[in-house]
C-alpha positions in Angstrom: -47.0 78.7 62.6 -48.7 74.9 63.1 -44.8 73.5 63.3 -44.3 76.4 66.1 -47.2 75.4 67.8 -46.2 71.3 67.6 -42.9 72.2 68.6 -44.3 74.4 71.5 -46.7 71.4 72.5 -43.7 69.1 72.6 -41.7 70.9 74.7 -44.8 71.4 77.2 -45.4 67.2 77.3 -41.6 66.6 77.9 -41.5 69.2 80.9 -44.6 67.6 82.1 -43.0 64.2 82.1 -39.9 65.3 83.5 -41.8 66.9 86.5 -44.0 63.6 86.9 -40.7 61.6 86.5 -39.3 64.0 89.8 -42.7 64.2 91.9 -42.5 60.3 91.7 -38.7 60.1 92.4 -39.0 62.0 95.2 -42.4 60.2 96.7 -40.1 56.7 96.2 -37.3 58.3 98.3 -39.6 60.0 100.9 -41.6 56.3 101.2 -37.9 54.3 101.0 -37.7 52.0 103.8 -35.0 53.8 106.0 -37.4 56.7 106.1 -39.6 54.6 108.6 -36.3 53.9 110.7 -35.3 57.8 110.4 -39.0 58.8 111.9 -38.7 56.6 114.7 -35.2 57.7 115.6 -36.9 61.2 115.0 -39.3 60.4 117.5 -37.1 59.4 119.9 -34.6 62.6 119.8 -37.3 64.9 119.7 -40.4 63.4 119.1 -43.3 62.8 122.1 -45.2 59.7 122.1 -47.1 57.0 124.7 -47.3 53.7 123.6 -48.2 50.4 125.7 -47.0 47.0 124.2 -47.3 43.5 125.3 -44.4 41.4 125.9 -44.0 37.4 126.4 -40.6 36.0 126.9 -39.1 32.8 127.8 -35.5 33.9 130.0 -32.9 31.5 130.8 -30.2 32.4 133.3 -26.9 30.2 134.1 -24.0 30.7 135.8 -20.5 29.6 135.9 -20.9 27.8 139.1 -23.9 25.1 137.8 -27.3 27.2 138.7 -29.9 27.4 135.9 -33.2 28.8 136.1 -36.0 29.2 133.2 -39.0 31.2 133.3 -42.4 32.1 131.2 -43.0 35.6 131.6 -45.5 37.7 130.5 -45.6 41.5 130.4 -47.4 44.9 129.8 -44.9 47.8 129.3 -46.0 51.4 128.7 -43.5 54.0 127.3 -44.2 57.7 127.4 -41.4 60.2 125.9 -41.8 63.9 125.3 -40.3 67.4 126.5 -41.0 69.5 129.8 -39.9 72.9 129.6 -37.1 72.0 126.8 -35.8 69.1 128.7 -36.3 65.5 127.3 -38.5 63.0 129.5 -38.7 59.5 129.3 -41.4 57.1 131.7 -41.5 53.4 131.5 -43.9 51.5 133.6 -44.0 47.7 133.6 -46.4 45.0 135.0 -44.9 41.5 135.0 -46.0 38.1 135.9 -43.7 35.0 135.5 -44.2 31.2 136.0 -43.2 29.6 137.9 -44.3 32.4 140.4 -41.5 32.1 142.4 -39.0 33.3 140.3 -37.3 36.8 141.6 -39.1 39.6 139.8 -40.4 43.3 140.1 -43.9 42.7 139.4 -44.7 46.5 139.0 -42.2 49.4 138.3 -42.1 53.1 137.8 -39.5 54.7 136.0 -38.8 58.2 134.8 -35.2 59.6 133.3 -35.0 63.5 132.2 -32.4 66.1 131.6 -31.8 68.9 133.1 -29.3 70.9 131.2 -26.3 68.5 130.4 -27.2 66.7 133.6 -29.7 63.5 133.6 -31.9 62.4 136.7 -34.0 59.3 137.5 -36.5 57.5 139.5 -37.6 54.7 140.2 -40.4 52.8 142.1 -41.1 49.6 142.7 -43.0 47.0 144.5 -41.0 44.1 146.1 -42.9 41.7 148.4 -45.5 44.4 149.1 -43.0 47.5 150.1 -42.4 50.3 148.1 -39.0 51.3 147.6 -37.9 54.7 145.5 -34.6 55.6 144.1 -34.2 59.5 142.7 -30.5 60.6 141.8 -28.7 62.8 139.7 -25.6 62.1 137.5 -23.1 65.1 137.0 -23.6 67.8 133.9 -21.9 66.3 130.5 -24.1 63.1 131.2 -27.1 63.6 128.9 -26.1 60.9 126.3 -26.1 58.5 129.3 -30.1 59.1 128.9 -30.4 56.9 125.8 -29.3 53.6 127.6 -32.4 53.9 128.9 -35.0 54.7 126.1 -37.5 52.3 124.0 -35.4 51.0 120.8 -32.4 52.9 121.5 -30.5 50.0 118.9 -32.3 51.7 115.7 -30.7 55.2 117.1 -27.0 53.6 115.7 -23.9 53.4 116.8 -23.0 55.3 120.0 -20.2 55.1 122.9 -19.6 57.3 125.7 -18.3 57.2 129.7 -19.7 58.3 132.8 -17.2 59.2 135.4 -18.4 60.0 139.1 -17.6 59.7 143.0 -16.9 56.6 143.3 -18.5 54.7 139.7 -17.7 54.7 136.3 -19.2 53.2 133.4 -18.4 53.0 129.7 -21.3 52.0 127.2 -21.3 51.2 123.5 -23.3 49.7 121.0 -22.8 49.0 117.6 -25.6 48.0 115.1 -26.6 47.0 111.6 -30.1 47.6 110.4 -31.3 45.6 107.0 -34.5 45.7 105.3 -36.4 43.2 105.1 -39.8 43.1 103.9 -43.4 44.8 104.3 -46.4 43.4 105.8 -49.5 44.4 107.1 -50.5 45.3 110.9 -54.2 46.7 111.7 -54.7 47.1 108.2 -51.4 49.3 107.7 -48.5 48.7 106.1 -45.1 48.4 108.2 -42.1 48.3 107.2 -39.7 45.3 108.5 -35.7 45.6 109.3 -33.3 43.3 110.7 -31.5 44.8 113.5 -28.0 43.4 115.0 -26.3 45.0 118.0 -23.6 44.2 119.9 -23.8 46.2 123.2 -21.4 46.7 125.7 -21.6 47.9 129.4 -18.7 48.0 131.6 -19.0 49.6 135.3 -16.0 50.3 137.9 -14.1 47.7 138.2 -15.5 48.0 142.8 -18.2 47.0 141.4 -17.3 44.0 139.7 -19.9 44.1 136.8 -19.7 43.9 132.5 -22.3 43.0 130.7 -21.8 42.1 127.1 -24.9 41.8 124.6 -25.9 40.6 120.9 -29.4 41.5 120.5 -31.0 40.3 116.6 -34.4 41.4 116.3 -37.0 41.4 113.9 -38.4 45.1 113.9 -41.5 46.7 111.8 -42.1 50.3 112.3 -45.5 51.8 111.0 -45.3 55.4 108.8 -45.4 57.8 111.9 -42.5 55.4 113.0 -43.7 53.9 115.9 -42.5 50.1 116.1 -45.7 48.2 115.8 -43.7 44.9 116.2 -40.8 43.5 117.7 -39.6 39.3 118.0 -36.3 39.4 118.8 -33.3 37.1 120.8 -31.1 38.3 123.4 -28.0 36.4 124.7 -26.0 38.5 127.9 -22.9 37.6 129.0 -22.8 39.6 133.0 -19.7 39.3 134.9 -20.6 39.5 138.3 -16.9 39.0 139.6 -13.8 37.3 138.6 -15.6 34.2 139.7 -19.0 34.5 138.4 -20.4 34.8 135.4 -24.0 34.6 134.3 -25.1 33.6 130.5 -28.9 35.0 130.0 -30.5 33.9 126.7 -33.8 35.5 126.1 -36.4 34.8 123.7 -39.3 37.8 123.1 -42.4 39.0 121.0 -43.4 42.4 121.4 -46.4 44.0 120.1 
């Protein structure tokens, strides 16, 4: 009877350890670094969040034909993304400032994208010289992907490519991109996670129009639990045909937070 009962209690402690060993397993995989990445693409498929961040960056532009230009700009950009009705909804509003102040910028715009059904629609308003000018369009239905050119951190939502074919445009878009962990550190007093991110990103418009635009973005990115990006540094270089005779090589240099 007391060799049943140790035998009984033995069996007990190794299915209690076994459990413990799974419970902790699976709290390491739910916590593993890529989670953070997977919540913030979460957020950006489905989620809804607002967000304001503060960007400085140093731009250089030159062109083929011998003009360079370099600016210090500083800027306060505020993202909103959520649902109306079952259609996604993204608004960006930017404030910018640049030195030296007269360098060609738009010092305050309004933008909103949403779907509506396989269709996507936009607006835009901005303020140029003191005049407002507004922009509201529609793109045909079987455009909805075209929608996440144009949302926050759309480089940690993979690999993508698709074409938009219209009256009179065309464009083809792609971007392919490697995400590595890095480290953790701590923002606020919570922990983030950190990731190296590495796109090459490709945008290609009717050849009337005259434009391509190729892209390697590297970035520094480190998400919070919730994944919201808490910071950003990253380098741009661009590489925007214009026309067969110009070509413009932009090299920027950013912190965001």
């Amino acid at each position: 009877m007391k060799r049943a009962f140790v035998i009984t209690a033995l069996v007990i402690t190794v299915i209690i350890i076994a459990v413990a060993i799974a419970v902790l397993r699976l709290s390491m995989q739910s916590a593993s670094p890529m989670s953070y990445v997977n919540n913030l693409k979460e957020l950006l498929i489905n989620g809804s969040f607002t967000a304001t961040y503060n960007r400085s960056f140093m731009e250089t532009i030159k062109t083929s034909y011998g003009y360079q230009r370099t600016a210090q700009c500083n800027e306060t950009t505020q993202y909103g993304i959520g649902s109306i009705n079952g259609d996604r909804v993204f608004i960006n509003t930017e404030e910018t400032s640049c030195t030296p102040s007269n360098i060609p910028i738009l010092p305050t715009a309004e933008s909103a994208y949403w779907t509506n059904g396989t269709s996507m629609c936009f607006a835009v308003y901005s303020m140029v010289n003191n005049r407002s000018e507004e922009i509201i369009n529609c793109y045909p239905p079987g455009t909805y992907p075209l929608l996440r050119v144009f949302m926050p951190f759309n480089e940690l939502l993979g690999n993508a490519t698709f074409n938009l074919v219209t009256s009179g445009y065309s464009a083809n878009y792609s971007v392919i991109t490697h995400i590595h962990y890095v480290n953790t550190t701590k923002w606020s007093g919570q922990t983030i996670y950190c990731f190296q991110v590495i796109s090459n990103i490709t945008l290609a418009q009717s050849a009337a129009q005259g434009y391509r635009n190729i892209a390697i973005l590297t970035s520094l990115t480190c998400i919070l639990p919730n994944g919201l990006p808490a910071i950003t540094i990253f380098n741009e270089t661009a590489i925007t045909k214009l026309s067969p005779n110009v070509v413009t090589y932009t090299t920027m240099q950013a912190d965001l937070n």
